[in-house]
C-alpha positions, 0 to 999 in steps of 0.5 A: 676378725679378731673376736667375732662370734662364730657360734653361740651357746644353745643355737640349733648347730645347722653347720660345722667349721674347718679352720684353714687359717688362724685361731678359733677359741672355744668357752666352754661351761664346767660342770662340777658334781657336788658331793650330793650328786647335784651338777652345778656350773664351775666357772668357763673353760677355754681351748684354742683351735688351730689351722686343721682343727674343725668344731661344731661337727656333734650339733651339725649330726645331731641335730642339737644345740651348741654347747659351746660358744666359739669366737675368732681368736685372730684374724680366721679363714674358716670352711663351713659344712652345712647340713645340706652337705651332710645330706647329700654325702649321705645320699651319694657315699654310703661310707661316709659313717666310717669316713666321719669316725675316722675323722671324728676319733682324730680330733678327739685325740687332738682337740677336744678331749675336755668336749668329750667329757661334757658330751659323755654325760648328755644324750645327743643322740636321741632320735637317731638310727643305730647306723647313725650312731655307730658314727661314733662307735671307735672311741668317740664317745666311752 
């Protein structure tokens, strides 16, 4: 339904959304580095995700907190993946690390290209194997 929360800022990110139908708008926090290198909050930035856009994917892998809060902007059908299904892609395909990077530089050449900047100055992927971070290796992350 139309304003429905989907995900909240700083909640642990234990699945990820597909969007088969409607509109998703995603608020993000801006960070604006002062001329003291200090970053402060810049007010809120807001994208619009459509049919075929997916989110919530960095929390899901790394098991980190949302950075965002996402709710329905119209009335939404949306498919969760779960951690749980992330496992058990990983037990089954040993491929799914190319799969994911494929799937991941897509969306960041289409969605979330203001996402990645935030996530450039966070450090995600702390506790992670070096084969799980080349998840990301292609363009993801600079």
């Amino acid at each position: 339904m139309p304003g429905d929360r989907i995900v909240r800022e700083g909640e642990r990110g234990t699945e990820m959304y597909f969007i088969q139908d409607g509109v998703v708008e995603v608020t993000m926090k801006k960070q604006v580095v002062g001329t003291n290198h200090k970053k402060t909050e810049g007010g809120y930035e807001k994208i619009y995700l459509e049919k075929g856009a997916y989110f919530g994917e960095v929390a899901l892998l790394s098991n980190s907190k949302r950075s965002f809060d996402a709710a329905a902007y119209e009335f939404c059908l949306l498919y969760t993946f779960t951690r749980a299904d992330y496992e058990n892609l990983r037990r089954e395909f040993k491929d799914i690390g190319p799969r994911l990077r494929s799937g991941l530089k897509h969306y960041k050449n289409t969605h979330m290209s203001t996402l990645i900047h935030s996530l450039q100055r966070l450090n995600i992927f702390e506790g992670f194997t070096e084969s799980e971070v080349n998840i990301f290796e292609g363009g993801f992350l600079y």
